[in-house]
N, C-alpha and C positions, 0 to 999 in steps of 0.2 A: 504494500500500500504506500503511496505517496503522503504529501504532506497532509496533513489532519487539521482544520480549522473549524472553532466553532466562535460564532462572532454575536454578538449585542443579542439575545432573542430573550422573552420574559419569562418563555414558558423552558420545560426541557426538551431541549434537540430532539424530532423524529429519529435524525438518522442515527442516534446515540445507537442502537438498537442492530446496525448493520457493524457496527465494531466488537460484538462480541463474538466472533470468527477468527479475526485478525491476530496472525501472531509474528510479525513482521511489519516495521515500519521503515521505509526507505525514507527518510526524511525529518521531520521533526512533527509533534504534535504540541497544539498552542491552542490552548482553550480560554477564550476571555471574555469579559464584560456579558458574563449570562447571569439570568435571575430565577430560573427555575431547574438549574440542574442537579440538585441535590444530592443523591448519592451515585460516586462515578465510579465506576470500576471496568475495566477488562481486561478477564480473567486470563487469557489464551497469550496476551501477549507477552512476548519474550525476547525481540528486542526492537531497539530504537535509534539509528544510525544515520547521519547526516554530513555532508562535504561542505556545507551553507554556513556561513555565518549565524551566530544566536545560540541559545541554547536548543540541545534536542528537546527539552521538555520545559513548556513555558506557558504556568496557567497562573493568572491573574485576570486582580477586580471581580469573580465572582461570586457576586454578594447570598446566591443561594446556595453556596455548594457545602456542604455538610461532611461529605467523606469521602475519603479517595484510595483507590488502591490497585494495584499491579501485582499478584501473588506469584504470577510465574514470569515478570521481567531480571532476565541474565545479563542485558548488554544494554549500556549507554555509550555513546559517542558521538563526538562533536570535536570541530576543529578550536569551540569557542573555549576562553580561560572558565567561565562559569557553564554548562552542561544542563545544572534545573534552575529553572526557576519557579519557584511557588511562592507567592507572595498577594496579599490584600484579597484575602479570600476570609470577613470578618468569621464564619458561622464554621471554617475548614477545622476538623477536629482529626487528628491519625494517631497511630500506635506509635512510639518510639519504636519498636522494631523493625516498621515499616520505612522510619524514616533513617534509621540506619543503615538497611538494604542500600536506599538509594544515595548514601552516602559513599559507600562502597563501591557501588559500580559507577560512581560519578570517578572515583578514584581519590576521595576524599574529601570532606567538606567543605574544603576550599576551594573544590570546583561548585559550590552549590549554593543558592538561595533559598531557605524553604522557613515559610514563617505558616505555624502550626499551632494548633493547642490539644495537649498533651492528655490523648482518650483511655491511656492504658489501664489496665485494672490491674489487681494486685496479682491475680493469675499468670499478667502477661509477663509483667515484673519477675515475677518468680523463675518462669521459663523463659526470660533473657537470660539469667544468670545459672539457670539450668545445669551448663557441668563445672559453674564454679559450686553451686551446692551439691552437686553428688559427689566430688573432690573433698569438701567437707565432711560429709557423709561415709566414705570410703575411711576418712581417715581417722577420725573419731571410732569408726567400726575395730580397726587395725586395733586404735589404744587399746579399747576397750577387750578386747580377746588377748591383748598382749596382759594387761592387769588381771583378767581372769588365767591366765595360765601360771602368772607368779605369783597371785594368792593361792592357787591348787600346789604348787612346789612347795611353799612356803608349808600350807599347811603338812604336805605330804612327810618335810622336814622335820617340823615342829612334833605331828605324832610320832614318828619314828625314834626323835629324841625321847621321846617321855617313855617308850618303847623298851629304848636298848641303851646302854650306857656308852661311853665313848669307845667301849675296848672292846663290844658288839656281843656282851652279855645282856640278856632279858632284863629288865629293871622288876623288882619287888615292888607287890609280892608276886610269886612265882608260881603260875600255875601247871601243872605236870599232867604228862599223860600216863594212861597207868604203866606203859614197860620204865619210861622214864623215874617215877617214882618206884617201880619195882630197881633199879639198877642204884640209886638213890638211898636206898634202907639196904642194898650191899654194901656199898661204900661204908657208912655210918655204923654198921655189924663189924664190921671187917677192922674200924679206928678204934672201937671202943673194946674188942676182943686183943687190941694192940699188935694185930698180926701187920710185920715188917714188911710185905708184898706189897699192902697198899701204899706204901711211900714209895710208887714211881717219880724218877728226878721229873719225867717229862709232866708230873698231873701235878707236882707241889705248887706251881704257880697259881692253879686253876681251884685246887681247893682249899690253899691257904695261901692267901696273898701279901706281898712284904714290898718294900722299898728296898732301890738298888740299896743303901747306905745298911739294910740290917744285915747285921752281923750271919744270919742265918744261910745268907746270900751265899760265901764266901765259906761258910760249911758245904753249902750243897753242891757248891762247884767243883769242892778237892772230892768230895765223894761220889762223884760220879767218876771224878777220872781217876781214883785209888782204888783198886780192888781191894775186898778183904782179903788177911790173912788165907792163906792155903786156899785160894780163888786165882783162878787162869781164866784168859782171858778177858773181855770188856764187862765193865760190871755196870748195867741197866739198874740198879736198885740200888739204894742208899737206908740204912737205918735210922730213923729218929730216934737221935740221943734224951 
């Protein structure tokens, strides 16, 4: 389609109604000085290209126009420094997203003239900034599964302490299973019958426990590596003196 003019009329343009086909404009469109066009849209078009002087898009002075839009325009071009013009259109009300589109394909706002008042809702608002909030969202997500997996260690930590003691013995009190209590009332048969067997060097740690500094240390060490009297060989057992 060639150039697109709509000039002084009271009422809205008949031919408004032949431009909803149109998805190519060779030329520029310039809509002005109307008084009944009220809501302008078309929807098909996608671009709008011109060699001429002017901007490719120049609608002014229409005092009934209420709302404007191009959903599927891709391309603006013009040889002109400014590209749109939209201006002195009292009643002209558009989305800021819309008016960023055409920002964008002007190649930036300072190819452009667009004087508007600002219809968005909070809706629109929201879905402008759309993947800066899921960005927020994402990441807030991450914290919080990072915070639940170190209060889960933490606690996993914390019971295990109250659990086991540092040297990874059960803490008291101690509950047994019965072979475990059965082997348990061996031992304890076996101390108090005073039988020398049960003084393995390897178990004295495990059921009588001492510091390096006790002198006891320093016995059980020579009697593991002295055999007794008339004893050959390695001697595994030590007597409590």
């Amino acid at each position: 389609m060639e150039d697109y003019h709509a000039m002084v009329t009271a009422e809205r343009p008949s031919r408004l109604d032949n431009l909803d086909g149109v998805e190519v404009i060779n030329g520029s469109l310039r809509i002005s000085a109307t008084k009944g066009l009220g809501d302008f849209s078309m929807e098909k078009l996608r671009e709008i290209t011109t060699e001429d002087e002017g901007p490719a898009i120049q609608i002014s002075g229409n005092s009934g126009l209420r709302s404007l839009s191009f959903p599927a325009l891709r391309r603006i071009d013009s040889p002109d420094d400014i590209k749109v013009t939209i201006v002195n259109n009292p009643k002209l009300g558009m989305k800021r997203v819309e008016v960023e589109a055409m920002y964008r394909l002007a190649d930036g706002k300072r190819h452009t003239n667009i004087e508007f008042k600002d219809t968005s809702s909070l809706y629109d608002r929201v879905m402008e900034y759309k993947m800066f909030i899921i960005m927020v969202i994402l990441i807030l997500l991450i914290i919080l599964l990072l915070a639940l997996i170190t209060a889960f260690l933490m606690a996993t930590y914390i019971k295990r302490r109250r659990e086991f003691t540092k040297d990874g013995f059960p803490t008291p009190p101690y509950r047994l299973d019965k072979d475990s209590k059965k082997i348990l009332t061996g031992w304890v048969n076996e101390i108090i019958s005073k039988n020398p067997l049960i003084w393995r060097c390897s178990d004295r740690e495990v059921i009588w426990s001492y510091q390096k500094s006790d002198g006891t240390r320093s016995f059980g060490m020579v009697a593991m590596s002295v055999p007794p009297r008339g004893a050959t060989g390695n001697c595994s057992l030590c007597e409590l003196s």
